[in-house]
C-alpha positions as CSV (number, residue, x, y, z in Angstrom):
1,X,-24.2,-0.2,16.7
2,X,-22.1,1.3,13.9
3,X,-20.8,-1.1,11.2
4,X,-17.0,-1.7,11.1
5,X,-16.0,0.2,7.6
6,X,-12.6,-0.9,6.0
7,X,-10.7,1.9,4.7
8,X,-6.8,2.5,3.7
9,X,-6.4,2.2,7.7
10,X,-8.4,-0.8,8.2
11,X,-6.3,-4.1,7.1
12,X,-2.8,-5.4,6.8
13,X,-2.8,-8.1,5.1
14,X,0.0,-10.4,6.8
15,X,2.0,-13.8,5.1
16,X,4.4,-15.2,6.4
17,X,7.2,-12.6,6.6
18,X,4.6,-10.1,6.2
19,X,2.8,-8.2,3.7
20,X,4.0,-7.7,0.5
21,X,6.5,-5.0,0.1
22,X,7.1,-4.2,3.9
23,X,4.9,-3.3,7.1
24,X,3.8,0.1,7.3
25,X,5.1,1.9,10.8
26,X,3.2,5.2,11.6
27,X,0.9,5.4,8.7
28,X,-2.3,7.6,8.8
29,X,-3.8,9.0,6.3
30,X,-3.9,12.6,7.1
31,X,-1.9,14.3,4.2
32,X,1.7,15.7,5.4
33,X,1.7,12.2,7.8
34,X,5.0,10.7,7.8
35,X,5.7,7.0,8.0
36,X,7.7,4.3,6.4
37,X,7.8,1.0,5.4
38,X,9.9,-1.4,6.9
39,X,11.1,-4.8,4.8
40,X,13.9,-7.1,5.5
41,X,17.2,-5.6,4.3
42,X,19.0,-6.7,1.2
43,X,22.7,-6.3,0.5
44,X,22.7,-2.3,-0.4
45,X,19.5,-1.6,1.1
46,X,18.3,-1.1,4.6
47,X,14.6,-2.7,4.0
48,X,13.3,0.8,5.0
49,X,11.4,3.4,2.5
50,X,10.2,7.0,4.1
51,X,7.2,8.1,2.9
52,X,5.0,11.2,3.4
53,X,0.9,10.7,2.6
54,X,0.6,13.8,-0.1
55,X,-3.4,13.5,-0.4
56,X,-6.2,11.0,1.0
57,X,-10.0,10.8,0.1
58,X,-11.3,7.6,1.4
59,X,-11.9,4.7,0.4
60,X,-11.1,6.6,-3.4
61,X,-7.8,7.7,-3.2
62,X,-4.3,7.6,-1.5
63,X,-1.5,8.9,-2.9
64,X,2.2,9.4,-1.0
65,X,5.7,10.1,-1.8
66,X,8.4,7.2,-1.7
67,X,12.1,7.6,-0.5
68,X,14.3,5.2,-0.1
69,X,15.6,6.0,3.7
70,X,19.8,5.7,2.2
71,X,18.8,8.9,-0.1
72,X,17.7,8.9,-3.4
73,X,15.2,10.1,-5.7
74,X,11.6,10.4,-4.3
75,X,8.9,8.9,-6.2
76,X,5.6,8.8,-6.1
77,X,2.6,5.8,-5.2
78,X,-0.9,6.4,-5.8
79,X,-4.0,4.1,-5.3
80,X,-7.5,4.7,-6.6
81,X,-10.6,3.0,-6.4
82,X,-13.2,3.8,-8.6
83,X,-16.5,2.3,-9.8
84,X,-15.8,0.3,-13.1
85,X,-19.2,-1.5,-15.0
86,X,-20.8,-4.2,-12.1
87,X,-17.5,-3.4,-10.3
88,X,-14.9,-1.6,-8.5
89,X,-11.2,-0.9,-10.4
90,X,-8.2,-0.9,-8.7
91,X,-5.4,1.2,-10.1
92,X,-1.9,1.2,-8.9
93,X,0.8,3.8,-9.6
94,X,4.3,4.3,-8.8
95,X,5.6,7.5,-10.9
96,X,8.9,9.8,-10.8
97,X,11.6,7.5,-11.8
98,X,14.5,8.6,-14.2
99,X,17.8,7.9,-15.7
100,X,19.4,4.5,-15.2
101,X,19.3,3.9,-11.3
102,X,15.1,5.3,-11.4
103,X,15.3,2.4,-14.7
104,X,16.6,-0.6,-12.8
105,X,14.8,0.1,-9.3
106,X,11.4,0.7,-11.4
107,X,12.2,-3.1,-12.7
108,X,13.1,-4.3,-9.2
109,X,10.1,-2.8,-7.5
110,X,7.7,-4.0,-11.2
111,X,8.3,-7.7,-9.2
112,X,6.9,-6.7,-6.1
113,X,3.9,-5.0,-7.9
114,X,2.8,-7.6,-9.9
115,X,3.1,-9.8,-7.0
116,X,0.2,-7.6,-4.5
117,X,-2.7,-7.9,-6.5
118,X,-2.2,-11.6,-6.3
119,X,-1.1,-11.8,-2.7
120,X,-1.8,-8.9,-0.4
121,X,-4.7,-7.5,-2.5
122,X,-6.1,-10.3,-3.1
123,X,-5.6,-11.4,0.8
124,X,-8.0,-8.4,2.2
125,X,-10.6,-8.4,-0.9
126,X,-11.4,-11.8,-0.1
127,X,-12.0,-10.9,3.6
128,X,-14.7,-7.8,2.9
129,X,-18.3,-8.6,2.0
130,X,-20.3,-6.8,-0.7
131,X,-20.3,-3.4,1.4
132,X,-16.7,-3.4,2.0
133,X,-17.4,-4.8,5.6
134,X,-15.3,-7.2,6.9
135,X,-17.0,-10.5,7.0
136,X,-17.7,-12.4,10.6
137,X,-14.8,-14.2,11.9
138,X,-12.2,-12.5,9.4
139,X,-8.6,-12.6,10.8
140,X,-7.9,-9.4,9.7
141,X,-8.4,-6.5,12.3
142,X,-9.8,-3.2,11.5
143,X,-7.5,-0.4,13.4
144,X,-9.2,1.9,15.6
């Protein structure tokens, strides 16, 4: 029987309002794949961010464009994975911001980003086993 293999598809990691940063709706990780993340709305914002996958190689890399759905400058996210001395590195990016609005929503959005290697990150890691399995009686749900 084949062995259940996480991948960027695999997990959500889920507190108590959610992961971190909002829930993904529609995400795959063929590139050109549209989808967006939805997060409770704030006074000026809607809580939803368009996005458009931009390039994939899993588990190594996923990288996507970021709009805010009111309009806006589009940024850019990218994940990698690489192998790093008895380990694996996990590098975030979120590029593209400018002027003043691009400063201040790069420090709003620094918050959240310190905040998912701690919480959502951390939240899936401890749930795979040393082949990136998820480990027997996990409570996170590969999707299919």
């Amino acid at each position: 029987m084949p062995r259940s293999r996480t991948s960027f598809r695999a997990t959500r990691p889920r507190g108590p309002e959610g992961p971190p940063g909002g829930r993904p709706e529609g995400f795959a990780t063929g590139e050109g794949t549209g989808f967006r993340f939805i997060a409770k709305p704030k006074p000026g914002w809607s809580g939803i961010v368009d996005c458009v996958v931009l390039e994939a190689d899993e588990p190594r890399l996923l990288r996507y464009s970021w709009t805010d759905h009111g309009g806006g400058e589009t940024t850019e996210v990218a994940y990698r994975i690489e192998p790093h001395a008895a380990g694996m590195r996990f590098t975030y990016d979120h590029t593209g911001f400018t002027g003043t609005g691009g400063f201040f929503m790069a420090q709003i959005l620094g918050h959240v980003r310190r905040k998912m290697p701690r919480v959502g990150l951390s939240a899936v890691l401890n749930e795979l086993d040393e082949m990136g399995d998820l480990r027997p009686g996990s409570t996170l749900k590969p999707k299919i």
